[in-house]
N, C-alpha and C positions, 0 to 999 in steps of 0.2 A: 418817366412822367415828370412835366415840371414843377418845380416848389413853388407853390402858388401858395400868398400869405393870404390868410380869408379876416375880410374885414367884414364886419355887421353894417347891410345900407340898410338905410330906411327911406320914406317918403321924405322927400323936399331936399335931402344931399345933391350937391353939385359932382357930377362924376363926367370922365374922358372914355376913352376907348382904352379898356389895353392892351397891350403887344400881339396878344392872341385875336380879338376884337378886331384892331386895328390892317390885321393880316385877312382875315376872314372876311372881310368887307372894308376896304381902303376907301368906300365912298363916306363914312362916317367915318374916318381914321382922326381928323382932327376937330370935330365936332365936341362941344358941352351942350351939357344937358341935365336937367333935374329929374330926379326920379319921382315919378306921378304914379307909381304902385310895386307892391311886390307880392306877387304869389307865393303863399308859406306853403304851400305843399307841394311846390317844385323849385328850380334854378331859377323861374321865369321875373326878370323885374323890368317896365315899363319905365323908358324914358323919354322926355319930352326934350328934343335938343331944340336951344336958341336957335329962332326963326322957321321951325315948325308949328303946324298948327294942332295937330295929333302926336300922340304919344309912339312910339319905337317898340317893339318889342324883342327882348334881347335874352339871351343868355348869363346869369350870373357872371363866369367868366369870360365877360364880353367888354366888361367895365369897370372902372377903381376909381379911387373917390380923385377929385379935385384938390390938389395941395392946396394950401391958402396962401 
């Protein structure tokens, strides 16, 4: 299993797809987007990528924050 580092998102973070994300669905592979919610009692966190109009619903391991 891979070493995945776990970072704490919260609402309003700018994050990407990653590697795993990115494989799992290559039509949001290069897509950002802000997180507009996070479900605490599961992996589940809602992103809204630039130039949609609805939020994404995704997998924790779906996505990693946006370097600056």
């Amino acid at each position: 299993m891979p070493n995945f580092k776990r970072v704490a998102l919260q609402v309003g973070d700018r994050v990407k797809m990653s590697a795993l994300g990115s494989k799992r669905s290559p039509v949001l592979a290069k897509k950002i987007g802000t997180i507009t919610g996070v479900r605490r009692d599961s992996r589940t966190i809602f992103v809204r990528f630039d130039g949609n109009r609805t939020p994404t619903t995704l997998h924790r391991d779906y996505i990693e924050p946006l370097e600056a």
